[in-house]
C-alpha positions in Angstrom: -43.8 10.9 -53.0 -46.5 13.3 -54.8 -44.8 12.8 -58.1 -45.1 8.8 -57.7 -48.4 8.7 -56.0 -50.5 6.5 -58.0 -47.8 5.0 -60.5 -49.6 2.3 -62.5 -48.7 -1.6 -62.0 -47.0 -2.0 -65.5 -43.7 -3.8 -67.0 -40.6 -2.0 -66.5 -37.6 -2.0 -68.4 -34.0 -1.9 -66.3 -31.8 1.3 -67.7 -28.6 0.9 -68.5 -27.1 3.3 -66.2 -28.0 6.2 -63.9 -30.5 8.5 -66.0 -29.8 6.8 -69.4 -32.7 5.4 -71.6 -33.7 1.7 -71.8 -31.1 -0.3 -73.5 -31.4 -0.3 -77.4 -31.0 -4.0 -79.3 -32.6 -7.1 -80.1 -35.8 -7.5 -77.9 -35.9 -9.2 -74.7 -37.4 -13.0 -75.6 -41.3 -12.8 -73.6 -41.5 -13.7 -69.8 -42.5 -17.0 -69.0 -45.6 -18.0 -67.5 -43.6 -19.1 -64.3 -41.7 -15.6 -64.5 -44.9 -13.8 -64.7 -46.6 -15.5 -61.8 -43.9 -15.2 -59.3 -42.8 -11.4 -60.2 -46.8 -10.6 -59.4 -47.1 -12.7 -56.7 -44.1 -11.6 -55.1 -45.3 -7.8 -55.8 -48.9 -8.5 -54.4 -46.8 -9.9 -50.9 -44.9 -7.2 -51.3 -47.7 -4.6 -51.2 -49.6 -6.5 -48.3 -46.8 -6.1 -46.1 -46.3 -2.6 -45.3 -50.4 -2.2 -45.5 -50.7 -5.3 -42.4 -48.0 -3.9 -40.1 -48.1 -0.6 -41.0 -52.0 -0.7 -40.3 -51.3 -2.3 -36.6 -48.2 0.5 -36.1 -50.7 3.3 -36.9 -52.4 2.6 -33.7 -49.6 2.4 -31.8 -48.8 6.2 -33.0 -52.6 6.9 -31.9 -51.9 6.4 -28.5 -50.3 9.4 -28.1 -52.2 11.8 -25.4 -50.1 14.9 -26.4 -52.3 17.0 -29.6 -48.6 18.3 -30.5 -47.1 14.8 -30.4 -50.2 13.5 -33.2 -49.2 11.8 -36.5 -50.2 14.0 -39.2 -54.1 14.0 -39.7 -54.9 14.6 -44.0 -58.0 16.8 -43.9 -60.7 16.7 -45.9 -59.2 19.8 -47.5 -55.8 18.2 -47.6 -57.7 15.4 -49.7 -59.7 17.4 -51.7 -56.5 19.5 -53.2 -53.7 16.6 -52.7 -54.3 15.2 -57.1 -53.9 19.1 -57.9 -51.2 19.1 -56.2 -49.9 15.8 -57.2 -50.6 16.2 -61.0 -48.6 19.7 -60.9 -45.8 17.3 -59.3 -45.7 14.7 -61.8 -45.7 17.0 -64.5 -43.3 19.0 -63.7 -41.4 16.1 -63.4 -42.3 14.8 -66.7 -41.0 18.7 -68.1 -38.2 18.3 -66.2 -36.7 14.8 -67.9 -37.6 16.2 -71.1 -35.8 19.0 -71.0 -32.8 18.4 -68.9 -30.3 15.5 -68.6 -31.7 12.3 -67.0 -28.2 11.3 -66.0 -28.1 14.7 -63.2 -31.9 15.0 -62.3 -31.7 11.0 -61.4 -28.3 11.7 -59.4 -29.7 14.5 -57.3 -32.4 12.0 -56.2 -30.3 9.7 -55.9 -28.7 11.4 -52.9 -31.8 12.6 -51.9 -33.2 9.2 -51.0 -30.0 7.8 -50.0 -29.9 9.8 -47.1 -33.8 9.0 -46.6 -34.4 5.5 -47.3 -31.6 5.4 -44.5 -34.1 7.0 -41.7 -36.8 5.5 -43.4 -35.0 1.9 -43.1 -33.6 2.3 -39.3 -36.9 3.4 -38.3 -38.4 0.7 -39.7 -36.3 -2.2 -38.4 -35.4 -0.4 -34.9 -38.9 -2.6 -33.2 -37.2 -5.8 -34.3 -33.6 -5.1 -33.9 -34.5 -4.0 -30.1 -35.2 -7.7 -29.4 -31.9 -8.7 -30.5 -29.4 -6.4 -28.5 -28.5 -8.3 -24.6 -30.4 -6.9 -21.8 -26.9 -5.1 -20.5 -26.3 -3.3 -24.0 -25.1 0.0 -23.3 -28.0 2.8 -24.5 -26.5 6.2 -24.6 -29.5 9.3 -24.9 -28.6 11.5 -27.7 -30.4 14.4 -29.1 -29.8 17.0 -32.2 -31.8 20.2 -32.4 -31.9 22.9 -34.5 -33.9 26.0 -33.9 -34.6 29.3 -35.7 -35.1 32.8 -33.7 -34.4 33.6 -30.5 -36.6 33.8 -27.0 -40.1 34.0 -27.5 -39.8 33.6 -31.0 -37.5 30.6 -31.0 -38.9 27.5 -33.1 -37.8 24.2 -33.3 -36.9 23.5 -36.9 -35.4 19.5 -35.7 -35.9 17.6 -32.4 -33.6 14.8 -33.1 -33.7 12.5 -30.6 -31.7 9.0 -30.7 -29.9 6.1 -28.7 -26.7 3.8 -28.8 -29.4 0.8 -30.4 -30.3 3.9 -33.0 -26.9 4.3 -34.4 -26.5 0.4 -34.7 -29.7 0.6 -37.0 -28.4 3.3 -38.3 -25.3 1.8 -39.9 -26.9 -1.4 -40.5 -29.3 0.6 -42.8 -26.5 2.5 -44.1 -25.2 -0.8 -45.8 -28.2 -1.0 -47.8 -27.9 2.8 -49.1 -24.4 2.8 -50.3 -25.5 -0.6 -52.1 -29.2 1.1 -53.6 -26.2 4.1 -54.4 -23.5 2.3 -56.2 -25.4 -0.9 -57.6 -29.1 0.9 -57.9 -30.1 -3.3 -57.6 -33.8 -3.7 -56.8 -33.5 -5.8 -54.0 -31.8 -2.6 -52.4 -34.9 -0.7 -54.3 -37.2 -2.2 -52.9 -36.3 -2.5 -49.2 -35.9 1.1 -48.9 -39.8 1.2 -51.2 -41.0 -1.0 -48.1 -39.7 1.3 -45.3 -41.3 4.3 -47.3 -44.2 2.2 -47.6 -44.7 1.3 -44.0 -43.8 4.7 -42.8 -46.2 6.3 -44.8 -49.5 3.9 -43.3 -47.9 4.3 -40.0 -47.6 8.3 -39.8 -50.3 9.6 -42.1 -53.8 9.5 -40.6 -57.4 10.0 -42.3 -59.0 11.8 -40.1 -62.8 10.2 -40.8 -63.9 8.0 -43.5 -65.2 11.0 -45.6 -61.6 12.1 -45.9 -60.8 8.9 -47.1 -63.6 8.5 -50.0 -62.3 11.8 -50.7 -58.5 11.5 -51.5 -59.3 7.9 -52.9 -61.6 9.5 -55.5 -59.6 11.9 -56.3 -56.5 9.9 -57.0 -58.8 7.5 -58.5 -59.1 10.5 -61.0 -55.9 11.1 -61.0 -54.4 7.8 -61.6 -56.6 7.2 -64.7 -56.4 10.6 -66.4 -52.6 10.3 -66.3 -52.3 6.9 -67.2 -54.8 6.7 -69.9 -55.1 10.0 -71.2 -51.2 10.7 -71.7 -48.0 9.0 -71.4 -46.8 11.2 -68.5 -47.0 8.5 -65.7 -45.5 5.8 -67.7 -42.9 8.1 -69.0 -41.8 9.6 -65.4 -42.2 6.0 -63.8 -39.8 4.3 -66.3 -37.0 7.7 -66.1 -37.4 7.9 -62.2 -34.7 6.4 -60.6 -35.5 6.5 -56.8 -36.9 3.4 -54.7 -40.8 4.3 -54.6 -41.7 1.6 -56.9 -41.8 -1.9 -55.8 -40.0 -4.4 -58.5 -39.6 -7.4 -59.3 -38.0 -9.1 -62.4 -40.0 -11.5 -64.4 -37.0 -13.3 -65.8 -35.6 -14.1 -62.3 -35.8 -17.9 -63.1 -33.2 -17.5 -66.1 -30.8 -14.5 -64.7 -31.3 -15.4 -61.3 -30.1 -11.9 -59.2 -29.0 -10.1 -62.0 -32.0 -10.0 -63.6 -33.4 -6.8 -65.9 -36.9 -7.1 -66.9 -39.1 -5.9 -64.4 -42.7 -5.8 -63.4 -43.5 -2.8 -60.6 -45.8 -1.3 -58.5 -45.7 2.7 -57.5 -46.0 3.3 -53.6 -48.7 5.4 -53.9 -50.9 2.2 -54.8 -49.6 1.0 -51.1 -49.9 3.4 -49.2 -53.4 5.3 -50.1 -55.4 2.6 -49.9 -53.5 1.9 -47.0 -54.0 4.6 -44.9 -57.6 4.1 -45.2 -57.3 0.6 -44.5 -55.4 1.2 -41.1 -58.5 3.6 -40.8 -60.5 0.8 -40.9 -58.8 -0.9 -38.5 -58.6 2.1 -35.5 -62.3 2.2 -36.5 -63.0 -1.5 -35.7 -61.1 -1.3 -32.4 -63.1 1.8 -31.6 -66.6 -0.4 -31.7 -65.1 -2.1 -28.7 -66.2 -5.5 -29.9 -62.6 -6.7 -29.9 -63.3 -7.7 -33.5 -61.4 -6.5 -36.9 -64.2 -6.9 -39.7 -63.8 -3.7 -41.3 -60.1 -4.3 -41.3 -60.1 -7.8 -42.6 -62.6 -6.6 -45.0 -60.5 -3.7 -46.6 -57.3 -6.3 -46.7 -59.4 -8.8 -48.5 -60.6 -6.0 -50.9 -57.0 -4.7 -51.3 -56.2 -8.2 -52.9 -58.9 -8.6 -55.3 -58.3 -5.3 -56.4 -54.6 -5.7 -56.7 -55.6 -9.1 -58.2 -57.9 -7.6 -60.7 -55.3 -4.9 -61.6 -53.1 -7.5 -62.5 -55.3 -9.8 -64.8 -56.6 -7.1 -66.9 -53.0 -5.8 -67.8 -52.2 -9.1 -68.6 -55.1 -9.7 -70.9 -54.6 -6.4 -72.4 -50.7 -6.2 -72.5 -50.8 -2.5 -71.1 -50.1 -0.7 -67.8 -52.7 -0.1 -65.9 -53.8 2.5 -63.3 -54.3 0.3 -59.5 -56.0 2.7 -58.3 -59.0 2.1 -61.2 -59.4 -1.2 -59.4 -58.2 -0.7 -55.7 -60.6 2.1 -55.0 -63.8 0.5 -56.1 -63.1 -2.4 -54.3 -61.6 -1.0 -50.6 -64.5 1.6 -50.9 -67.2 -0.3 -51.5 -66.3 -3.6 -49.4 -66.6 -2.2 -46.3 -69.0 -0.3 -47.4 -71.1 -3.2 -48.3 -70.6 -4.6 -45.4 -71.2 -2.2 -42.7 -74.7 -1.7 -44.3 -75.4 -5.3 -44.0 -74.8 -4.9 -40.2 -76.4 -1.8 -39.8 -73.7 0.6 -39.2 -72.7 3.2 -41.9 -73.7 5.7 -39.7 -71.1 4.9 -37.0 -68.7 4.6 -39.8 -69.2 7.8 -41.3 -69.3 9.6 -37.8 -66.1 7.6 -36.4 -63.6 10.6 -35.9 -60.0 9.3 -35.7 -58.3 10.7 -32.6 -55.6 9.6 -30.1 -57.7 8.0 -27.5 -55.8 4.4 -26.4 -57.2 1.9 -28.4 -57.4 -1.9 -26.9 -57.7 -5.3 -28.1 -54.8 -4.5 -31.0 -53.8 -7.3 -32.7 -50.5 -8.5 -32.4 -49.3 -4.8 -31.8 -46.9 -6.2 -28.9 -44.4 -7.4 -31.6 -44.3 -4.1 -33.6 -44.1 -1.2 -30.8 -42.8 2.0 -31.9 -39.3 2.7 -31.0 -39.3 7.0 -29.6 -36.1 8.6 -30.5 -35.8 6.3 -33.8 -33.6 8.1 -36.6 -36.3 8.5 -39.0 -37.3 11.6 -36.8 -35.2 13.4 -39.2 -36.4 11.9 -42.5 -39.4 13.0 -41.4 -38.3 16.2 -40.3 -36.7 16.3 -43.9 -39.9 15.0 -45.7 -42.1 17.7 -43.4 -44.2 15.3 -42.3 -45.3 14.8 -38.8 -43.5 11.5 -37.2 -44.6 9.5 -34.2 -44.2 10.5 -30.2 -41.3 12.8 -29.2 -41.6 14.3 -33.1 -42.6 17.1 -34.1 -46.2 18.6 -36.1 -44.9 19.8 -39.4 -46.5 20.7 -42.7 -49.7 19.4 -44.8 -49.0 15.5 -46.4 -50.1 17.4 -49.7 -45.8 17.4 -50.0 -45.2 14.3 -49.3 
């Protein structure tokens, strides 16, 4: 998701087909106001979603007693070198649609997130589907592993564990891939953008606040060099087909489902400020006042910056970097807050770490499902997953 961190909320025209460029012709007539306000609105909900619940599902994964069985922690170094590493992404992706054909590179991801928007999906939707199969519903234990070496030296490359209720998830989800697959539609787009989203606040911890001023002011950086300083972002954001964008048409009203003209938002500009906000929130639960200021804060923050992003590309009529205006305002929010009661120096010394946390909002309707198939998207993603998966490499390539 490196290569689509920070992709700027902008207007986005449907291709024609897989890895062609925008349709050629007479110019689409302007969105109307009403088109305009519900594609935003619906892209705003659309962000706060995965952020809320992927926030309260983060501390579920923090429960976990077991150091090996941690979601993965970003460093401060991990932060510090994550828009290097980023930037080389996107650019290389940039290179890569300009010199090859869109039509292949766009297939190959295709495939490539077919198989995990999938996980992603089933893992997502495996909490709320549980609630739903009859008490006398036969669960079968299943398990996949694959391991490299021998004896001592044997390592555990997959521990794929999984039940009946998985594989009903499973093919449910599988429904919407072959339909992202054959149709590309962005209903089926941005479904398997929410489970990406909500995975990625979920499994990805800060470990302190520091870390988190850190990789926010370095995307913050990131997002507005490559945004305002080329056409790279745009360029790759408009020629990537693969659901980590949010859309929405504008012209929904007059086209109804088969609408083209689309307004999106990347999933980086969900899920970074995101994983500070659920940082936030294991932080307010750690004070022990069974309160969620500094959670509630952040939220409200997210939405004026979102907010803000939105109005100033509509006054100016040109993508903008989020990030420019979420930072600022998720930052310094809490910030401003916790210096009005006193407490910056708890916040900056509040170490995340998998002590239980109590008094979690709401967390009883979201628990994490062990075993869930997106133990191998994350496998496949090398990124650590929830309990029962496995510690794998740096988010830096996610």
């Amino acid at each position: 998701m490196a290569e689509q961190a920070t992709a700027p909320l902008s207007e986005a025209h449907n291709v024609s087909g897989p890895g062609e460029a925008p349709a050629a012709g007479p110019a689409r007539p302007p969105a109307t106001p009403e088109g305009m306000a519900l594609a935003y609105g619906s892209l705003v909900l659309m962000a706060l979603l995965p952020i809320f619940f992927g926030a309260l599902r983060s501390v579920t994964c923090a429960k976990s007693k077991n150091a090996s069985d941690m979601p993965e922690t970003i460093t401060s170094r991990d932060a510090a070198r994550f828009p290097i590493v980023a930037s080389c992404t996107l650019f290389g992706l940039y290179l890569f649609f300009k010199i090859f054909s869109q039509e292949y590179i766009n297939l190959l991801l295709s495939m490539y997130f077919f198989v995990l928007g999938i996980l992603a999906l089933s893992h997502t939707i495996s909490p709320i589907m549980n609630k739903f199969f009859p008490a006398n519903f036969p669960s079968k234990q299943y398990q996949l592993l694959f391991t490299q070496g021998s004896g001592e030296n044997k390592e555990e490359i997959v521990n794929y564990e999984f039940d009946s209720k998985d594989l009903v998830c499973l093919a449910m989800s599988s429904v919407v891939g072959v339909w992202y697959l054959l149709r590309k539609h962005w209903i089926a787009n941005n479904l398997f953008g929410l489970a990406f989203s909500l995975n990625g606040v979920e499994l990805l911890h800060l470990n302190n606040v520091s870390t988190g001023c850190i990789l926010l002011g370095g995307l913050f950086i990131y997002d507005v060099f490559w945004v305002f300083g080329t056409n790279v972002m745009v360029t790759v954001a408009k020629s990537f087909e693969a659901p980590i964008k949010l859309v929405f048409p504008q012209d929904l009203l007059e086209k109804g489902l088969e609408a083209d003209n689309f307004a999106m938002l990347g999933l980086g500009d969900v899920v970074i400020p995101g994983i500070f906000i659920a940082l936030l929130l294991r932080f307010d639960i750690s004070l022990k006042k069974n309160t969620h200021t500094y959670f509630y804060t952040s939220f409200v923050a997210y939405i004026f910056g979102l907010g803000l992003t939105i109005f100033i590309m509509h006054i100016f009529k040109h993508a903008q970097p989020a990030l420019l205006y979420l930072v600022p305002a998720c930052i310094g929010f809490p910030l401003l807050v916790a210096l009005v009661k006193g407490e910056v120096t708890e916040m900056f010394s509040y170490e995340s770490s998998a002590e239980i946390l109590p008094h979690t909002p709401r967390l009883t309707h979201f628990p994490t499902v062990s075993g869930s198939p997106a133990s191998l998207a994350d496998s496949m993603q090398q990124k650590l997953s929830c309990p029962r998966r496995r510690r794998q490499q740096s988010p830096s390539a996610m």
